[in-house]
C-alpha positions in Angstrom: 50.2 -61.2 119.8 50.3 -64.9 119.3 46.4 -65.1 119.9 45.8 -62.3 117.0 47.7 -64.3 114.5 45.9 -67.1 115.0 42.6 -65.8 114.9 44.0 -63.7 111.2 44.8 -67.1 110.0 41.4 -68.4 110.8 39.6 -66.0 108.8 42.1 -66.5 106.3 41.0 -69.9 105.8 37.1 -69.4 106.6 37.0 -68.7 102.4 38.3 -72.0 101.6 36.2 -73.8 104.3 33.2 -72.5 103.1 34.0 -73.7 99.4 35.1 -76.7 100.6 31.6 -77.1 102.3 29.4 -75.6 99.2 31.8 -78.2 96.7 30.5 -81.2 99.1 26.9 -79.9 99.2 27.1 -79.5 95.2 28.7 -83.4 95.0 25.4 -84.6 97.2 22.7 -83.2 95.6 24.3 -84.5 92.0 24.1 -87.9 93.3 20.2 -87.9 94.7 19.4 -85.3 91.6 21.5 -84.7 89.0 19.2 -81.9 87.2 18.3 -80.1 90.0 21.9 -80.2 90.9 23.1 -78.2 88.1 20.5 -75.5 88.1 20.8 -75.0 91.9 24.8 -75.3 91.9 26.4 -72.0 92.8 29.1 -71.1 90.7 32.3 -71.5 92.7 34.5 -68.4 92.3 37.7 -68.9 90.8 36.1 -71.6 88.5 36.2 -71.4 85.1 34.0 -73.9 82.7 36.0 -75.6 79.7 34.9 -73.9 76.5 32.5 -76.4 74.3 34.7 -78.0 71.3 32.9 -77.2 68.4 33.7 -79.7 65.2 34.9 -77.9 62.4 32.4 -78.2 59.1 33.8 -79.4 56.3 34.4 -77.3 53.2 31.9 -78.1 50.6 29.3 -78.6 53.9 28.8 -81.8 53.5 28.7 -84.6 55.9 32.3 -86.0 56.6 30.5 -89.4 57.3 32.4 -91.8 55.4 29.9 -93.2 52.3 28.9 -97.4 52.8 31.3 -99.8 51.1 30.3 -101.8 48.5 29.9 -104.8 50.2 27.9 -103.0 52.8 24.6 -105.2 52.6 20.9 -103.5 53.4 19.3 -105.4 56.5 17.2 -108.4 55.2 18.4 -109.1 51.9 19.7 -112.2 51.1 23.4 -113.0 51.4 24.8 -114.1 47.5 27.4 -116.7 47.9 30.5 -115.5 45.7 30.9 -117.6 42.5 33.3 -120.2 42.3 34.7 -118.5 39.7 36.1 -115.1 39.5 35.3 -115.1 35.6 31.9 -114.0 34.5 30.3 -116.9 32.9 29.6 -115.0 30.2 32.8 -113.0 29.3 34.0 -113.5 25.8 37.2 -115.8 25.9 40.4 -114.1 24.8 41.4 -113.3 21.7 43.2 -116.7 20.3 41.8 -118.7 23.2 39.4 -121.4 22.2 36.3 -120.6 24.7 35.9 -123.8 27.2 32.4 -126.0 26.2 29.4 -125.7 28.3 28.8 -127.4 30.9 26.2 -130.2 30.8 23.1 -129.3 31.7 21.2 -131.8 34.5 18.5 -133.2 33.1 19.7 -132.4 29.3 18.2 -134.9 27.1 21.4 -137.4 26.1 21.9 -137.2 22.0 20.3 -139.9 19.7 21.2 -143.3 19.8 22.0 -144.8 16.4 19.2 -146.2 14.6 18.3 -149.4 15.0 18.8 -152.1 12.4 16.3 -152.2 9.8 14.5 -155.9 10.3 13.4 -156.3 6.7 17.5 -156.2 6.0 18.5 -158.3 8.8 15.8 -160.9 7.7 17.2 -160.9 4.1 21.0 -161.0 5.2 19.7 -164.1 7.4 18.3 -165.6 4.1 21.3 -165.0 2.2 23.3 -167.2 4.8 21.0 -170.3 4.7 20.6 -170.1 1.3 24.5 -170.3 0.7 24.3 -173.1 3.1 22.0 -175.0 1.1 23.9 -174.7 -1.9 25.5 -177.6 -3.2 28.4 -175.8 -4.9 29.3 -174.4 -1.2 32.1 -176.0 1.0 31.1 -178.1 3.8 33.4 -175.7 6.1 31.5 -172.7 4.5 28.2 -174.0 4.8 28.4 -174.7 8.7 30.3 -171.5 9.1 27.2 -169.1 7.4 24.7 -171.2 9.8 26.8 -170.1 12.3 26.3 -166.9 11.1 22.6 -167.1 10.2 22.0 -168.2 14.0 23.8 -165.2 15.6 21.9 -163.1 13.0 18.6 -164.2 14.2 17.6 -167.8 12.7 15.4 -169.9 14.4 16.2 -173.5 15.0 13.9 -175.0 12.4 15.2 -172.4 9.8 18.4 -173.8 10.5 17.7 -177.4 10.5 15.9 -177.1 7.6 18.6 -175.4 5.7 20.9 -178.2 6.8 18.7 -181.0 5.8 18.6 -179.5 2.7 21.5 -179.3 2.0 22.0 -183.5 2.8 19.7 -184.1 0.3 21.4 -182.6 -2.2 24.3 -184.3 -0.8 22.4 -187.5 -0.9 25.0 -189.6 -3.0 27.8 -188.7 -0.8 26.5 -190.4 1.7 29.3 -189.3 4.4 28.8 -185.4 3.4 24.9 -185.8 3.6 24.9 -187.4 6.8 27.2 -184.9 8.7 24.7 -182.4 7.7 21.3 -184.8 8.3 22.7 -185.0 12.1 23.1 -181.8 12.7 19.8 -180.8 11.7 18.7 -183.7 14.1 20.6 -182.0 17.0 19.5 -178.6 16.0 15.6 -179.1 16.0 14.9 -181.8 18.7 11.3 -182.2 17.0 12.4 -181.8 13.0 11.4 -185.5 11.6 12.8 -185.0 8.0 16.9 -185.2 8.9 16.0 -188.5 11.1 13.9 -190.1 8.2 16.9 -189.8 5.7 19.6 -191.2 8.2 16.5 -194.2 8.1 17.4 -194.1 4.7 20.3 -193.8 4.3 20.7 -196.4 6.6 18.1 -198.9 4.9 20.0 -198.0 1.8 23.6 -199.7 3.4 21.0 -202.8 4.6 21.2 -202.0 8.1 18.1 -203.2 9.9 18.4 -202.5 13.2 19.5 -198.9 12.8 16.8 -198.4 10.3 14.0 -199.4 12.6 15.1 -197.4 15.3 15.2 -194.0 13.2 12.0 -195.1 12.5 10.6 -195.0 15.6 12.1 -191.4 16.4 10.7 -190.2 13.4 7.8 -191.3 14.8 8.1 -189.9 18.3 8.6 -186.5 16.2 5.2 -186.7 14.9 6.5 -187.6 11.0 3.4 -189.9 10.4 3.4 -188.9 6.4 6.5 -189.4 6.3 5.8 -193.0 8.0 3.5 -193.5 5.2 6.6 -193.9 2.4 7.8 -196.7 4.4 4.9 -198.5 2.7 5.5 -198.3 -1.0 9.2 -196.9 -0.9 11.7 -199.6 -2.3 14.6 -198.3 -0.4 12.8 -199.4 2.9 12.4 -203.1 1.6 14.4 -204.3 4.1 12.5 -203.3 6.8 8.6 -203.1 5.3 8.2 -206.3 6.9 9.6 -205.8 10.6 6.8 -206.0 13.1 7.7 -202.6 14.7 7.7 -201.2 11.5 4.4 -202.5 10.5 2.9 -200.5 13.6 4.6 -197.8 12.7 3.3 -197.2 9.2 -0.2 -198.1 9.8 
């Protein structure tokens, strides 16, 4: 009795063996050939295949695909860097809000200078000045102050010296007033004779030899040979028409 059962129970399980067997030889010939596998699989009884999903279609049948973003950027064009400014550029400013000024564009062409002084008017100003400094019926502080003002506006030395001097000869009989002047047209134009040849005679006028006959000689050095030539025949130098040097000086 015991050896029936046994054998019952074996071919009870011989089904399940050979399933068991067929599932292995299924598993092996996926792995060499996957295709082949599947065609020449035998279908396992008892085994049911999962039903294929299928996606339900949307209503108005069209794609459920989400459309791009905005920012979604098409390969290969370039990348714009966003604007400092969220404003555009060009929006109109607010209503009651004074719109800002434009920037300055580089290379913008600055705005025009102011013109320049006209030199015909800065040459007759300049006159004016030594003019009024020549003028006898000026102050002596006035006069020195407008060739102050004539040399800043242009004046050359000799101008100046020249308006000076002039104005120490017609200062000639204040001898102190003249003089002032005569010097500084000496120390203005280092190579002006005239100024040096009046303090010669203003100095031949007080009888001064000495002093005389060395102005004299720096009129001289200043190339004032007509001047010189007075010396001769000019009674205020009869002091000194006789002096050796002198006589060299005048021939």
């Amino acid at each position: 009795m015991r050896g029936a059962k046994l054998s019952d129970k074996i071919r009870a399980m011989r089904p399940a063996f050979t399933r068991l067997a067929l599932a292995s030889l299924t598993l092996l010939a996926c792995n060499s050939n996957p295709e082949k596998a599947t065609k020449d699989a035998p279908v396992v009884a008892g085994k049911t295949d999962a039903p294929e999903i299928q996606t339900p279609t949307p209503a108005d049948g069209k794609s459920a695909t989400p459309p791009p973003s905005a920012e979604t950027k098409t390969a290969g064009d370039p990348v714009t860097p966003p604007s400092g400014d969220t404003k555009s550029d060009d929006a109109a400013a607010a209503p009651g809000e004074t719109p800002p000024p434009a920037a300055a564009t580089a290379g913008e062409t600055p705005p025009p200078s102011e013109p320049a002084a006209d030199p015909a008017a800065a040459a007759a100003a300049t006159k004016k000045l030594l003019d009024e400094a020549k003028a006898k019926k000026t102050s002596d502080a006035r006069a020195k102050k407008a060739l102050e003002e004539a040399e800043k506006g242009g004046a050359t030395a000799r101008e100046l010296a020249e308006a000076a001097n002039a104005r120490g000869v017609a200062l000639f009989d204040d001898p102190e007033r003249a003089a002032a002047f005569f010097t500084w047209a000496k120390d203005k134009d280092t190579t002006y004779p005239d100024p040096v040849f009046n303090l010669a005679k203003q100095s031949a006028n007080a009888g001064d030899v000495a002093p005389t006959v060395e102005l004299l000689k720096e009129v001289s050095k200043r190339g004032g040979k007509t001047l010189l030539k007075q010396v001769g025949f000019d009674p205020t130098f009869e002091v000194v028409k006789d002096d050796t040097e002198v006589q060299k000086l005048i021939k």
